[in-house]
C-alpha positions, -999 to +999 in steps of 0.1 A: -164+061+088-167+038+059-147+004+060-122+015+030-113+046+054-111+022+084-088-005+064-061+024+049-058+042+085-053+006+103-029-003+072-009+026+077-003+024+118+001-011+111+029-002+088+046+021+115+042-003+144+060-032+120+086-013+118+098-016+159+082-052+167+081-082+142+056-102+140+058-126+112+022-118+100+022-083+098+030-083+057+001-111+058-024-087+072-011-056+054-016-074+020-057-083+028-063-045+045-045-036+009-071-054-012-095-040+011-085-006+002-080-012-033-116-027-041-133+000-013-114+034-017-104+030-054-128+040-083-129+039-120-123+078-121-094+077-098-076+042-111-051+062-134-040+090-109-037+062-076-017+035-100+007+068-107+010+074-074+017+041-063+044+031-093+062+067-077+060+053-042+073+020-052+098+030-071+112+055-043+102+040-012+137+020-004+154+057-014+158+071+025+171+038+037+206+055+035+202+081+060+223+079+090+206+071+128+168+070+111+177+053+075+167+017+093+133+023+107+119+046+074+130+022+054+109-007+072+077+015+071+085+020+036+090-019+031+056-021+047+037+003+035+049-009+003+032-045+009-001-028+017+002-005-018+014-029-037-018-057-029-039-023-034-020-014-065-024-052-080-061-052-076-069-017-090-045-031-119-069-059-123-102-037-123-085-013-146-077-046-171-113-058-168-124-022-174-103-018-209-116-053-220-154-039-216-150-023-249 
């Protein structure tokens, strides 16, 4: 396994385990495996659909928070997933900028 593939799989279970113990670090460690993933999984050909994807997820992650028994706990995976997209999402942002200013 490459260490992109390594990085998103440990963010995600990350993500889930933050959500039943806190540890004040977690976010910290979600945001670097997020860079990570964003400058090792992310190419030029794939910038536009994962930056769609991402803007969708952001926008909608805090949308199941209201669901009765469960709303609590999705909603803190979503908060943390949502701190290792958006690091990802702010870097392939960067490399797409540095790409468009090539020309």
């Amino acid at each position: 396994m490459k260490i992109g593939t390594l990085a998103f799989l440990a963010g995600l279970v990350i993500a889930v385990i933050g959500a039943f113990i806190n540890v004040e670090w977690f976010p910290w460690l979600l945001a670097a495996l997020g860079l990570v993933v964003g400058f090792l999984n992310i190419s030029s050909g794939e910038t536009r659909r994962f930056l769609i994807a991402a803007i969708a997820f952001m926008m909608s992650a805090y949308s199941l928070d209201t669901l009765p028994m469960v709303g609590q706990t999705i909603g803190d995976i979503m908060h943390n997933i949502g701190f290792f997209v958006g690091s990802a999402t702010l870097l392939v942002a960067i490399k797409a900028l540095f790409e468009l200013s090539k020309d």
